[in-house]
C-alpha positions in Angstrom: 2.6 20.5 -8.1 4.9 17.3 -8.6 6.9 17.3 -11.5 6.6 14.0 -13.8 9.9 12.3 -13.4 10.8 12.4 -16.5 10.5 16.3 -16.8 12.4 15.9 -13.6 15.3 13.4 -15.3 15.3 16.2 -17.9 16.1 19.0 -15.8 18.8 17.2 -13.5 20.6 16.4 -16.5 20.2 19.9 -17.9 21.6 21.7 -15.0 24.8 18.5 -15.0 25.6 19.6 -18.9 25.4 23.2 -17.9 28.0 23.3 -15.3 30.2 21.3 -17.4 29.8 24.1 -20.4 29.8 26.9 -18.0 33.4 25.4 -16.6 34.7 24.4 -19.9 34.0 28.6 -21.1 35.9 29.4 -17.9 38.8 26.8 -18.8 39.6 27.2 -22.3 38.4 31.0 -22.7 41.7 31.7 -20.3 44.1 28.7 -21.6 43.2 28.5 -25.3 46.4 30.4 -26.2 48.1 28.5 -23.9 47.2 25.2 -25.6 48.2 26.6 -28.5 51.8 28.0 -27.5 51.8 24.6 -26.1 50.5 22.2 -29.5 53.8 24.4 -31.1 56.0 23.4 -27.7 55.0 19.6 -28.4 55.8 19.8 -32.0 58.9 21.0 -31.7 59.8 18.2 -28.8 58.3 15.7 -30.7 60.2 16.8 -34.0 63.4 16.3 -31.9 62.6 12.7 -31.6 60.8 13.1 -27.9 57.9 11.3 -26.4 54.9 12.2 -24.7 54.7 10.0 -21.2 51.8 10.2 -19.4 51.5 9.9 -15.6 48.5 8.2 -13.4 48.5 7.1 -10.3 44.9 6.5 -9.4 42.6 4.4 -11.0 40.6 7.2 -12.9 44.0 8.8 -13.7 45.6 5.5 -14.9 42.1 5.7 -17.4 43.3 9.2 -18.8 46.8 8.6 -18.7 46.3 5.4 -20.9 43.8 6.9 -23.1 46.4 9.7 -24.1 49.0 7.3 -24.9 46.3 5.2 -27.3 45.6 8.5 -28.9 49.0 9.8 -29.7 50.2 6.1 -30.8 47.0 5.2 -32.6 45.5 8.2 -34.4 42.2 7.9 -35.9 42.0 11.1 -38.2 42.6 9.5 -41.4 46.2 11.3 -42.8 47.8 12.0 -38.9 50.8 10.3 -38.3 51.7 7.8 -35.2 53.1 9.8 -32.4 55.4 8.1 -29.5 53.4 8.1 -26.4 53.6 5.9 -23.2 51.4 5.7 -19.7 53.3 4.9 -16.5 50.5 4.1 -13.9 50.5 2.4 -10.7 50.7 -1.1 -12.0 54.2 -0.5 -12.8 55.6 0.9 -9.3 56.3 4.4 -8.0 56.1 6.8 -10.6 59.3 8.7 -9.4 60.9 5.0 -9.8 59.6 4.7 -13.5 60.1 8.1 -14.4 63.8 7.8 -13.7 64.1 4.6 -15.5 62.5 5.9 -18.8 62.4 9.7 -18.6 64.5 11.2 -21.8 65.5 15.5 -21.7 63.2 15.7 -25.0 60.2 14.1 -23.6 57.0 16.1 -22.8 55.2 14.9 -19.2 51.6 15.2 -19.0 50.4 14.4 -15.1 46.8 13.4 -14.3 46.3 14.4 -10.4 48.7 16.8 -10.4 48.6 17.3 -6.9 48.7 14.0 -5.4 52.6 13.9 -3.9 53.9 11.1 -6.0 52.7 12.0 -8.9 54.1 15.9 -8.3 56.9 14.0 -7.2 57.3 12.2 -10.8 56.9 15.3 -12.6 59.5 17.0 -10.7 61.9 14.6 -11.8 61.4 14.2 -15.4 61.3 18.5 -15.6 64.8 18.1 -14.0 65.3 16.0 -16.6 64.6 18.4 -19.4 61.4 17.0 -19.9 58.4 19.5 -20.9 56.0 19.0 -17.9 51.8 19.4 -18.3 49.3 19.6 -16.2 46.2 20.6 -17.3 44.1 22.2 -14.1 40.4 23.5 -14.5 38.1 24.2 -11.4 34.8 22.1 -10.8 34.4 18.6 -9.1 36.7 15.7 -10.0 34.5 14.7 -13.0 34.3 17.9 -14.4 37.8 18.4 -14.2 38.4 15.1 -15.7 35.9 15.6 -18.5 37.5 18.9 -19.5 41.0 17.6 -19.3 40.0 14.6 -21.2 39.2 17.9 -24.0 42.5 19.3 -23.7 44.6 16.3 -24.1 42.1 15.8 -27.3 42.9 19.3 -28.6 46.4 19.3 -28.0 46.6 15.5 -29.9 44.8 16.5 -33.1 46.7 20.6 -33.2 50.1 19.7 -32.4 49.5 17.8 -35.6 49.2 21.3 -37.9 52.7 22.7 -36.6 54.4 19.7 -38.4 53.0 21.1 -41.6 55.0 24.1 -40.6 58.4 22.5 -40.0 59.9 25.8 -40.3 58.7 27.0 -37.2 60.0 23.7 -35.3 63.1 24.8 -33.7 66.0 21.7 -33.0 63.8 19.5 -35.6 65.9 16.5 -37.4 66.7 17.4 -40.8 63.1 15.6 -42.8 62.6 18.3 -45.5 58.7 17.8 -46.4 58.7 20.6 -49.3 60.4 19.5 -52.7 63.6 22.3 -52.9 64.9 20.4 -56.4 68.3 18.8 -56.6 69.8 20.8 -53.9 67.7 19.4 -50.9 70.6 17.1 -50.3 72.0 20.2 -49.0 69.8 22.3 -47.7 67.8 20.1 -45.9 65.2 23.0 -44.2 65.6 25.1 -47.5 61.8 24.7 -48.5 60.9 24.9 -44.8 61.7 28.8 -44.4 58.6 30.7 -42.4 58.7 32.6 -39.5 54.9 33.9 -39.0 54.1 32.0 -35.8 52.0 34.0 -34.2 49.6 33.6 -37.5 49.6 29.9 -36.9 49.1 30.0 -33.4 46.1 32.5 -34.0 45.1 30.1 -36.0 45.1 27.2 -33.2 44.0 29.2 -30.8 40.7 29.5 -32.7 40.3 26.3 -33.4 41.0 25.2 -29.8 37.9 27.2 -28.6 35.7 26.0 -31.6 36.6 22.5 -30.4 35.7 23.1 -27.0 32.3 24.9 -28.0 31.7 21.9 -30.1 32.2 19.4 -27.3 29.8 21.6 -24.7 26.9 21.4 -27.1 27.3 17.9 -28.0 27.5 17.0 -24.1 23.8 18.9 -23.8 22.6 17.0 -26.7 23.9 13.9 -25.3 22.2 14.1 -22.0 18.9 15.5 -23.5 18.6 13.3 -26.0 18.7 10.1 -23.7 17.9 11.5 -20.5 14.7 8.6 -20.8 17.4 5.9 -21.7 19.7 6.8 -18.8 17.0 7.0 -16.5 15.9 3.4 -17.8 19.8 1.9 -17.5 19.9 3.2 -14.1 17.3 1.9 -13.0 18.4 -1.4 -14.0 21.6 -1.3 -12.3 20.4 -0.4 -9.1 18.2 -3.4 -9.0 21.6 -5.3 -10.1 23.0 -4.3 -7.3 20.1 -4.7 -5.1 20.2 -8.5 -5.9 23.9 -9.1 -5.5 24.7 -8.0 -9.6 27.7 -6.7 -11.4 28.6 -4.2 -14.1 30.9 -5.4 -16.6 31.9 -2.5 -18.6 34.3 -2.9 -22.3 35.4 -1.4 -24.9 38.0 -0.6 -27.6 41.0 1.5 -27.9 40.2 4.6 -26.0 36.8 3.4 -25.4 38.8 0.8 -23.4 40.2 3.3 -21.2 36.8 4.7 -21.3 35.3 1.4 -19.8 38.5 1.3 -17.2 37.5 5.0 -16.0 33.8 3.7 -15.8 34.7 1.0 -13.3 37.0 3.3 -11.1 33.9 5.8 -11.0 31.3 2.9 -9.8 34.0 0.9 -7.2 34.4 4.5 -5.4 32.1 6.1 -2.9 29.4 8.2 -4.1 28.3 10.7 -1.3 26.9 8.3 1.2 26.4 5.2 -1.4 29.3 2.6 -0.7 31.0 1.7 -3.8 29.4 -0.8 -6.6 31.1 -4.4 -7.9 32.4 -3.7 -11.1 34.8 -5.9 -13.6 36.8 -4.1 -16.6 37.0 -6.5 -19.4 39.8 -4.7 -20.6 41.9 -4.8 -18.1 43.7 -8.4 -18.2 46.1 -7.9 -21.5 47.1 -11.8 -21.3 43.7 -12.4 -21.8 42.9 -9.8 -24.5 46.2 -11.3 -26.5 45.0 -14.9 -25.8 41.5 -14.7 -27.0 42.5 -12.4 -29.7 45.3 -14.6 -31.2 43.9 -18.4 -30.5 40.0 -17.3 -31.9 40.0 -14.1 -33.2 39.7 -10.5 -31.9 36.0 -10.2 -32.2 36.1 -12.6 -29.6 37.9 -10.5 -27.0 35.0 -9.7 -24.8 32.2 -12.3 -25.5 34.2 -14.8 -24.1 35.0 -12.7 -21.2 30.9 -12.6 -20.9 31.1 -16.5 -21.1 33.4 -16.7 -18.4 32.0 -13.5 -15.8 28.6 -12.8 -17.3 25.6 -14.1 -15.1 22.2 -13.3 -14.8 21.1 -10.1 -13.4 24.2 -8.5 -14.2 24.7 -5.4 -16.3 26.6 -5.0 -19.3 28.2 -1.5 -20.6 29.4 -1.6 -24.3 31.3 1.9 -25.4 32.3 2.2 -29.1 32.5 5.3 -31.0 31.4 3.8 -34.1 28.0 1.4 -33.2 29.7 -0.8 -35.2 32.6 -2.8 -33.5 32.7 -6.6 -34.2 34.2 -7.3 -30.7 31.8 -4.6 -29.1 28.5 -6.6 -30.8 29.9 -10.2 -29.9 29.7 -9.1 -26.5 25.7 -7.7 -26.4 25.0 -10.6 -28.5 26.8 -13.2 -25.8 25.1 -11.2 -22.8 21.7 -11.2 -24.2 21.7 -14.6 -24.5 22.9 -15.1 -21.0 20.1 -12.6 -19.4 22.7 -9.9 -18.6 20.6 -6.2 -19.3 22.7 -4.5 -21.7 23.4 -0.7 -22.1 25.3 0.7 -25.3 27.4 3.9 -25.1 27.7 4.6 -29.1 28.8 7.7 -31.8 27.4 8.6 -35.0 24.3 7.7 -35.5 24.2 5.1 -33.3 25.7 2.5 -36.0 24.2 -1.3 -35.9 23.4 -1.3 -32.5 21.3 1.0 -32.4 19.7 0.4 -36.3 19.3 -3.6 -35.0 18.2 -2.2 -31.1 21.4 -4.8 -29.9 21.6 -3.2 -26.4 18.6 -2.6 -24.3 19.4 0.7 -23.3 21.1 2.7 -26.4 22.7 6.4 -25.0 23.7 7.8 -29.3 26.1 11.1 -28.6 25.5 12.4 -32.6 28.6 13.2 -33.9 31.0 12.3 -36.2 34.0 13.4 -34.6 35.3 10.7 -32.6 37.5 12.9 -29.5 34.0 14.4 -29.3 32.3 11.5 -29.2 34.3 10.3 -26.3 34.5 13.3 -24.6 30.4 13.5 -25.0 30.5 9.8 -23.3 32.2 10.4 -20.4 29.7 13.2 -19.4 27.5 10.4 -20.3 28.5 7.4 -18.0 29.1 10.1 -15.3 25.0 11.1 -15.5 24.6 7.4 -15.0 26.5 6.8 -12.0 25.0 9.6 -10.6 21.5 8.6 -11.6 22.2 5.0 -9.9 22.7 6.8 -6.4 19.9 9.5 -7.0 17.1 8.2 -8.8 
């Protein structure tokens, strides 16, 4: 007996979640007290006035890479303070040349493809250095190692964030007392910072690392069975936009944007036999970005890019966490009106665009916790580009 394809959709996407969740128990059952020990590590560097400097060579490493420095630098948990964070990618030259330009002993080193020779290369240097080096390293295929890094760089952004209300177990930290120790603190800068129960606090991390992780496997089955119809439907329509000589133009903001650049480095590469697909990042050209956003207004960033690329038959992918993004709307709107098909990657409860049905395909990962959210969306847009090559 045939199957109906969408009980068939269903089930492909049901065995994709579960061998992300099976290799994400794997992962972080072994390394959450790693993570922790290494939240603590990061606190203490960054307490010492260090950086975090990310390292990506390729273009889906370039993605992550950039997306850790947006996180550290930007943070969107209301109350968590602005950590200093950089990506050196490819654009810029040979890591090992930029690593030794900018490389301090008190900076950590987080390397995306590990393995690939330059980049170990880089990393060597900058632990030489002093530098604290990272590489995360779960088993699967390179989108389920990517999605479960893309996890632990998460984790390891919002965590290293509770060691700095524990200054007294930062060792080398600049003298910043944060508890009031009366008229004397003058003096005894760390005196209201005495504790020496680690362990506890790590314990503590440690938990919360693995409730994080079981959060982000259930919201990644959710995701794809939830909208297994609507990602069935949005790949659909890009095969036939590639069929007829048709693009995907994929945006978004912050580390949505890096999501959109790691969305156009999975459809220009190869996909078992399939060649790869024409794709344009709209958030690549930063003198663009700047231009639009200064001359009309940021909520023109991308709709004018849709203006200038957009034509009809193409396919438009908007990302936002929120549903809600000014720029991120200006855009559907713009291609709509241009006969571009529109699909909407959003968080929450889908915000506006999904209430006002503003894309044609809307893919809502139901949370309101936005690493989640992304890390819910990149299992998402991976489905997809599957789904183009084997309908």
């Amino acid at each position: 007996m045939r199957v109906p394809k969408g009980e068939a959709d269903v089930s492909r996407l049901d065995a994709f979640a579960r061998e992300r969740v099976d290799a994400g128990e794997r992962f972080f059952g072994a390394e959450a007290e790693g993570i922790a020990r290494l939240c603590h590590r990061a606190a203490e560097r960054f307490a010492r006035g260090g950086r975090l400097i990310a390292l990506g060579r390729s273009p889906a490493a370039r993605s992550d890479a950039r997306h850790v420095a947006v996180e550290f630098v930007h943070p969107v948990i209301v109350g968590k303070r602005a950590l200093p964070a950089l990506a050196l990618c490819a654009e810029g030259g040979p890591l090992p040349a930029q690593v030794a330009l900018v490389a301090e002993p008190d900076d950590l080193v987080i390397a995306f493809e590990a393995d690939d020779p330059e980049t170990a290369e880089a990393l060597a240097l900058a632990t030489g250095r002093g530098c604290l080096p990272i590489a995360f390293e779960p088993q699967g295929d390179s989108w389920v190692r990517q999605e479960l890094e893309e996890t632990a760089y998460h984790v390891l952004w919002e965590l290293v964030h509770v060691f700095f209300e524990h200054r007294g177990l930062l060792g080398g930290r600049r003298a910043e007392a944060v508890h009031d120790t009366g008229a004397s603190a003058f003096l005894y800068p760390f005196l209201g910072e005495q504790e020496d129960d680690l362990d506890a606090v790590v314990a503590d991390v440690r938990a919360s690392v693995l409730a994080k992780a079981e959060e982000t496997a259930a919201l990644r089955v959710r995701t794809l069975r939830e909208n297994a119809d609507a990602l069935a439907a949005a790949a659909a329509d890009l095969r036939a936009a590639f069929a007829s000589g048709g693009r995907l133009l994929a945006l978004g903001n912050g580390g949505s944007a890096t999501d959109a650049m790691d969305v156009v480095a999975d459809f220009h590469a190869p996909l078992g036999d399939e060649p790869g697909r024409p794709a344009l990042d709209l958030t690549e050209d930063a003198g663009i970005l700047t231009a639009i956003a200064n001359d009309i207004g940021p909520e023109a960033m991308f709709a004018r890019q849709v203006i200038a690329h957009g034509r009809a038959g193409d396919v438009l992918l908007a990302l936002s966490t929120s549903g809600t993004s000014g720029s991120v709307i200006a855009a559907l709107e713009e291609a709509r009106r241009r006969d571009v098909h529109t699909i909407a990657m959003v968080g929450y409860d889908g915000g506006r665009i999904a209430a006002e049905a503003l894309a044609d395909h809307v893919v809502i990962s139901r949370s309101e916790h936005i690493p989640r959210i992304q890390e819910a969306q990149a299992t998402a847009y991976h489905a997809l580009r599957r789904l183009v090559e084997e309908p």
